[in-house]
C-alpha positions, 0 to 999 in steps of 0.5 A: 523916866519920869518925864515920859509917863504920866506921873506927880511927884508931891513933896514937902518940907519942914521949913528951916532948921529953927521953924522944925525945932519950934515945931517940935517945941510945940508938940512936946509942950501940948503933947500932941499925939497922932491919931493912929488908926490900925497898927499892921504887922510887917508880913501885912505891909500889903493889907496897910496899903490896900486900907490906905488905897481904899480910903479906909483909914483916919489917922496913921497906919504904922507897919510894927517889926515887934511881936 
């Protein structure tokens, strides 16, 4: 299906398992944090993907299943 429509898949990948784990040493050892920019609840999945499709957003927008 996906050949006869018109679409891009992107992917990534986080390297070797050495490369990951030398990340996360790094992140740990500087505490870097991510910048998050609005936190929705999970009834407002649709209001995160309209901020992220508008453009709205610097940072994470993370969906949260707690009160």
């Amino acid at each position: 299906m996906i050949f006869l429509k018109p679409l891009s898949i992107l992917g990534t990948t986080m390297g070797a398992d050495p490369e990951f784990m030398a990340m996360l040493d790094f992140v740990n050892k500087y505490r870097i944090r991510p910048i998050i920019d609005f936190v929705f609840p999970m009834a407002g999945v649709q209001s995160a993907f309209d901020r992220m499709e508008e453009n709205k957003h610097f940072g994470k927008i993370i969906l949260s299943n707690s009160n």
